[in-house]
Structure formats: structure tokens, C-alpha cells
C-alpha positions, 0 to 999 in steps of 0.5 A, a space after each residue: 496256919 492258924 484258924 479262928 472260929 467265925 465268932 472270936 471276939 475283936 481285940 479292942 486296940 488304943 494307941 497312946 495318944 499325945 496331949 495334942 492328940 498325935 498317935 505316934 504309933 498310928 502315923 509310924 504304921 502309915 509309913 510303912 510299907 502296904 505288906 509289912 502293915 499286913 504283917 503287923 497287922 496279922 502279928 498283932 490279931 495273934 497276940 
């Protein structure tokens, strides 16, 4: 398990964002699964 102090700084995320303003990767997220978003989430709070 890894731990962080209270103060880690947040990880400023941007997605890419088409011409007409879709997020590919935001709408791909939303359609998965409510566990495997939390795991996704937690991989990319590690990086």
C-alpha cells in the first residue's frame, strides 16, 4: 500500500479535446465499469 502526506500536491490532469470539443477518453471512462474507473483512477493518482 502506498501513503501520501495530507499535502501532496494534485495532479493537474487535461484530456485531449477534439475540434468539436468531445473528450475521447472521458466518454471511454464513463463506460466502464464503477470498480475499474476506481482503478484507473488510483493507477493514475500513482504516476
Amino acid at each position: 500500500m502506498v501513503y501520501f502526506a495530507m499535502n501532496t500536491p494534485k495532479l493537474d490532469v487535461r484530456l485531449f479535446r477534439t475540434d468539436s470539443g468531445n473528450v475521447p477518453v472521458r466518454d471511454w471512462l464513463k463506460e466502464l465499469h464503477t470498480a475499474d474507473r476506481k482503478i484507473i483512477g488510483e493507477d493514475i493518482k500513482t504516476v
